[in-house]
C-alpha positions in Angstrom: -93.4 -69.9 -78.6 -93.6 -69.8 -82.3 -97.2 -67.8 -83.2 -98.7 -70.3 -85.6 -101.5 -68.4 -88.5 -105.2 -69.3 -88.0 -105.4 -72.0 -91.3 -108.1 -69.8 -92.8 -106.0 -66.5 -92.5 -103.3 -68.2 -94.9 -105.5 -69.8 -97.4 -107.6 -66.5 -97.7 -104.5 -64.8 -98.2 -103.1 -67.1 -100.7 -106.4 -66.7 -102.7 -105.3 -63.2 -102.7 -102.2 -63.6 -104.4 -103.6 -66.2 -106.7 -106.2 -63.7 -108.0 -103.7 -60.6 -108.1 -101.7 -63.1 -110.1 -104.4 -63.7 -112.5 -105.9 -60.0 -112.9 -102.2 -58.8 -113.4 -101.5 -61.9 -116.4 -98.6 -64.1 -116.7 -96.4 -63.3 -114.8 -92.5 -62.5 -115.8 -89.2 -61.5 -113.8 -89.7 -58.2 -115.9 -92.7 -57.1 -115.0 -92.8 -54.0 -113.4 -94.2 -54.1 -109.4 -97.4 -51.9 -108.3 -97.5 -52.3 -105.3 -94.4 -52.8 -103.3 -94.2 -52.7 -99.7 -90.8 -51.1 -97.7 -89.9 -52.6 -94.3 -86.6 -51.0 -94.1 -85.8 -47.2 -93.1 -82.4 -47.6 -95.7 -85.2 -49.5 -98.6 -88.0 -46.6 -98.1 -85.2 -43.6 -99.3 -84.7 -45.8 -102.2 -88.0 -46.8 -103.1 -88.8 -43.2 -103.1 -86.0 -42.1 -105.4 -86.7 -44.7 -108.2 -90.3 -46.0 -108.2 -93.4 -44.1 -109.6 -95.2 -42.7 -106.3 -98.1 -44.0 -107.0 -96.2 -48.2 -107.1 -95.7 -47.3 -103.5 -98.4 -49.2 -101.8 -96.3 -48.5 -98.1 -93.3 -47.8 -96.0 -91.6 -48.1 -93.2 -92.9 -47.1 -89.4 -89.3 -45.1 -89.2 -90.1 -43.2 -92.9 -91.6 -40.1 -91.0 -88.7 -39.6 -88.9 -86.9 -36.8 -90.2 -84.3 -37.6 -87.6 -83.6 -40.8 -89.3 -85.1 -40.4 -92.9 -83.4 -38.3 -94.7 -86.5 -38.3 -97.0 -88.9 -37.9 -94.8 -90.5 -34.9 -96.1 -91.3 -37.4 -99.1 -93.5 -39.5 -97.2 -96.8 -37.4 -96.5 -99.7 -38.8 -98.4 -98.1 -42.5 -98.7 -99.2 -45.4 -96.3 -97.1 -46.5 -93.6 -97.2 -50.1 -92.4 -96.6 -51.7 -89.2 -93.9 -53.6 -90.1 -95.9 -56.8 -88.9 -96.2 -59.8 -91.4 -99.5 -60.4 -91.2 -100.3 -57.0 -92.1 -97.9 -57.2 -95.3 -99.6 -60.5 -96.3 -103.0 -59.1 -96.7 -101.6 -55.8 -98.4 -101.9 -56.8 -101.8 -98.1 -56.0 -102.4 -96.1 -57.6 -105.8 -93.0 -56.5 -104.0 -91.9 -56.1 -100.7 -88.0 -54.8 -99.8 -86.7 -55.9 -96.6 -83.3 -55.3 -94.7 -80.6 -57.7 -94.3 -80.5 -58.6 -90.8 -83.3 -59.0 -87.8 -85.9 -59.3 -90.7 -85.8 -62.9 -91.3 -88.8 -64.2 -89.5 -91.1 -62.3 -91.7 -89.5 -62.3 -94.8 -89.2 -66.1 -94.5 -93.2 -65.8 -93.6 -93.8 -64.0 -96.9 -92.1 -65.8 -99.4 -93.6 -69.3 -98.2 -97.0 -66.9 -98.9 -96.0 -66.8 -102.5 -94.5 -63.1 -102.0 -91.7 -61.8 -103.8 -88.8 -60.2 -101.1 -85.9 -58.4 -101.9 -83.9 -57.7 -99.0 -81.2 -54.8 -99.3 -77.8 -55.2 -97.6 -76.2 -52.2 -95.8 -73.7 -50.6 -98.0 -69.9 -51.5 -97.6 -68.7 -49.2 -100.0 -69.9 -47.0 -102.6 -69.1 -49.4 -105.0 -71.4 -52.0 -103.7 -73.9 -49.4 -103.9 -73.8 -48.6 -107.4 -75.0 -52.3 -108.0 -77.7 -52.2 -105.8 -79.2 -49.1 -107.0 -79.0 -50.6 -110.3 -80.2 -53.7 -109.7 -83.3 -52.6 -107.9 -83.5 -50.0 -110.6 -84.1 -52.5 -112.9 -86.5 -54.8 -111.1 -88.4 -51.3 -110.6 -88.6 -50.9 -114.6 -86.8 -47.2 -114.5 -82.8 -47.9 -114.6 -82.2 -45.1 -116.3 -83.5 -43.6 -112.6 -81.1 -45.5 -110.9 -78.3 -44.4 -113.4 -79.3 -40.6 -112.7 -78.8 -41.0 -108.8 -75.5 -43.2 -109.7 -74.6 -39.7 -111.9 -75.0 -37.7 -108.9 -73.2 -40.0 -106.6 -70.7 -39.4 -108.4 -71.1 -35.8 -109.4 -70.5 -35.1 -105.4 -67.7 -37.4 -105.1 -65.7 -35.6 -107.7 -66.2 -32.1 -106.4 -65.1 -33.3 -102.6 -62.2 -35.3 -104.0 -59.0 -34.7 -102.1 -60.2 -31.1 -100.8 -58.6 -32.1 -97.1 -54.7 -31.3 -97.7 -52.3 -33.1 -95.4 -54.3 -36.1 -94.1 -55.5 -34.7 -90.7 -56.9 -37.5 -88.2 -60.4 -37.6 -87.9 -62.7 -40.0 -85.5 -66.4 -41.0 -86.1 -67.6 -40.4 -82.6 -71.3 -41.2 -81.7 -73.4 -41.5 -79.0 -72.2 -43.7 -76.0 -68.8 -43.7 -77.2 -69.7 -45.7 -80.5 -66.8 -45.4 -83.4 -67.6 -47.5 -86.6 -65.3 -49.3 -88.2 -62.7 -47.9 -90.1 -64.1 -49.5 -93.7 -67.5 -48.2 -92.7 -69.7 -46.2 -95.7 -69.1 -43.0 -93.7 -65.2 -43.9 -93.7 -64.5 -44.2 -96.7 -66.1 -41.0 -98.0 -63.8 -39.3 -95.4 -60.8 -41.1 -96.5 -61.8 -40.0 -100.3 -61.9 -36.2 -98.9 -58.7 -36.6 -97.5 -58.8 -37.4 -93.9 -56.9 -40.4 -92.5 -59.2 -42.2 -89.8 -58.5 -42.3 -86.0 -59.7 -45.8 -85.4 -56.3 -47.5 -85.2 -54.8 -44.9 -83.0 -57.4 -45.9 -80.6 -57.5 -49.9 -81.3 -60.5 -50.4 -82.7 -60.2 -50.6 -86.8 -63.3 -52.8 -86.4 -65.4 -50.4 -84.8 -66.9 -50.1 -80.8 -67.3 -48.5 -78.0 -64.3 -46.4 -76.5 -63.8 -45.0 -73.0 -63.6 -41.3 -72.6 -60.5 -41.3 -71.2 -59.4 -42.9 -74.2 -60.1 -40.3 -76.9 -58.8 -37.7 -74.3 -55.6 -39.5 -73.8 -55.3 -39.9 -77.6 -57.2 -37.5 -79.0 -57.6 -37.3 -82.8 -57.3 -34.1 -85.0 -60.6 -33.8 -85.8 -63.7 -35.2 -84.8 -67.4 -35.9 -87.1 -70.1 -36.2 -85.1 -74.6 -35.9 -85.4 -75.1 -31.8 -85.6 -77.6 -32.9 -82.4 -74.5 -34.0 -80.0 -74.1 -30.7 -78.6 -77.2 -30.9 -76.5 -77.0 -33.5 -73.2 -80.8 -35.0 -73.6 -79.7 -38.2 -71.8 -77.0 -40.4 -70.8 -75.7 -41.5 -74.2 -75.1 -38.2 -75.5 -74.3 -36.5 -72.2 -70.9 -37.6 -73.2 -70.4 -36.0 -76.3 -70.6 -32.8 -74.2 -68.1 -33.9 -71.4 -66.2 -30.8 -70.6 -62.9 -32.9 -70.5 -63.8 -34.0 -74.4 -64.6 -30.2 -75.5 -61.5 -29.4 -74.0 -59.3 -32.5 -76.3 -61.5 -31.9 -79.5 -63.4 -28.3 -79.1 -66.5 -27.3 -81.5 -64.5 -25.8 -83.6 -62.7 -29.3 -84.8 -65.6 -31.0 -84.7 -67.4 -31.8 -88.0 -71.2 -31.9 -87.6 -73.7 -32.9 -90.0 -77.3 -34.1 -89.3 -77.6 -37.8 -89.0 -79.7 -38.8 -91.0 -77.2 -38.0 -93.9 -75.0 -41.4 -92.8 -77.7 -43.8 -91.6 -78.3 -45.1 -94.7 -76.4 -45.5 -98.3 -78.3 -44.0 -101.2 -80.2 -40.8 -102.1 -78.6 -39.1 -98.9 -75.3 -39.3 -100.1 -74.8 -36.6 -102.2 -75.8 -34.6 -99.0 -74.0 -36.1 -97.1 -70.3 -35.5 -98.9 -71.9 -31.8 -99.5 -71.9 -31.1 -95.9 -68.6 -32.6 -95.0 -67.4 -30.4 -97.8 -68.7 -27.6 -96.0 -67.5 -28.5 -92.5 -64.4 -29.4 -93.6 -63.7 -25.9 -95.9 -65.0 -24.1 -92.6 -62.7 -26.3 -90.1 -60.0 -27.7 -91.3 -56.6 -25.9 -91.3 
């Protein structure tokens, strides 16, 4: 059933963002947010790179998990919000960033409130992420803060460039047998260090799940996987320390870098090429 908003709630909150409207002046696709609002793990680590601290008015429940936020160390101090629409409507916020994809509901909820939503696409390539750092760079009002994380991007791309001689296989192995697909972010910053990707040895270029058996019967040169896999803590990663896998890729040809370096593009990056470097210079022969 479709939760319908108490008529009072709604024109209570629209009076809100007619008098915030007012206070702040005419308003312009320039001006510069105060408080904007994150509801996406991958928007928080960019709203902390490139907006003033104190333009944060909130972020995301997952921001504190340093498993998954790879600037979560960042976050103490801020507000974090529910995630709930109702509770972003009455926030006050100017700007609210949003994912993609199983956000619609409430970002369709807030922009019929008169709220301004950008939502931010996964990365499919680093490309593609150099435009959105810049374009939310600018609707922040500090592109030349976007242009400085572009410059390091970059900086970490050329010093990894190539530095895998012979284009050994590697897999992207995750928990529960999950492989990504072989144009994935993660890929192609493999591809650019010089491995060539397993996924079409095992039939899956668009990513899946894959059997055991399957990477044993076929197993690749090398193998990248979450620095956590080598601890069972339940069924999904029991797997990665299946004595018949150790024994097709061992430890030693097995990348591993903390996860939270790959989950999203953006400030992590860097990082995340930085410790493939060093996996790969300590691995790879």
């Amino acid at each position: 059933m479709r939760r319908r908003f108490p008529v009072p709630a709604i024109v209570a909150a629209l009076a809100m963002v007619l008098a915030g409207a007012l206070a702040a002046g005419p308003a312009t696709a320039q001006d510069r947010p105060r408080r904007i609002v994150s509801l996406n793990l991958c928007a928080d680590q960019l709203l902390l790179a490139l907006a003033d601290r104190d333009a944060i008015a909130s972020l995301s429940p997952l921001s504190t998990d340093p498993s998954l936020s790879f600037l979560a160390r960042r976050v103490a101090g801020l507000d974090v919000n529910g995630g709930k629409g109702e509770t972003i409507l009455f926030s006050g916020a100017d700007l609210v960033l949003a994912g993609s994809f199983g956000q619609g509901a409430r970002t369709a909820l807030l922009r019929r409130q008169g709220l301004e939503v950008l939502a931010l696409e996964p990365w499919r390539s680093i490309e593609h992420g150099r435009g959105q750092i810049r374009a939310l760079a600018a609707r922040l009002g500090h592109p030349s803060r976007g242009e400085a994380l572009i410059s390091s991007i970059d900086a970490a791309l050329a010093r990894t460039k190539d530095i895998v001689p012979g284009a050994p296989s590697i897999l992207i192995y995750y928990r529960r047998g999950y492989v990504p697909a072989a144009d994935s972010l993660t890929g192609e910053l493999l591809r650019h260090m010089g491995f060539r990707l397993h996924q079409d040895a095992l039939g899956l270029p668009r990513g899946g799940v894959t059997r055991l058996e399957t990477v044993v019967r076929t197993p690749p040169d090398y193998m990248l996987v979450d620095e956590a896999s080598g601890r069972a803590m339940d069924n999904g990663s029991a797997l990665l320390v299946h004595p018949a896998l150790a024994e097709a890729v061992p430890p030693e040809r097995r990348l591993a870098i903390p996860g939270n370096l790959t989950i999203c593009g953006g400030p992590s990056i860097p990082e995340a090429l930085e410790a493939l470097a060093r996996e790969a210079r300590a691995k790879v022969r």
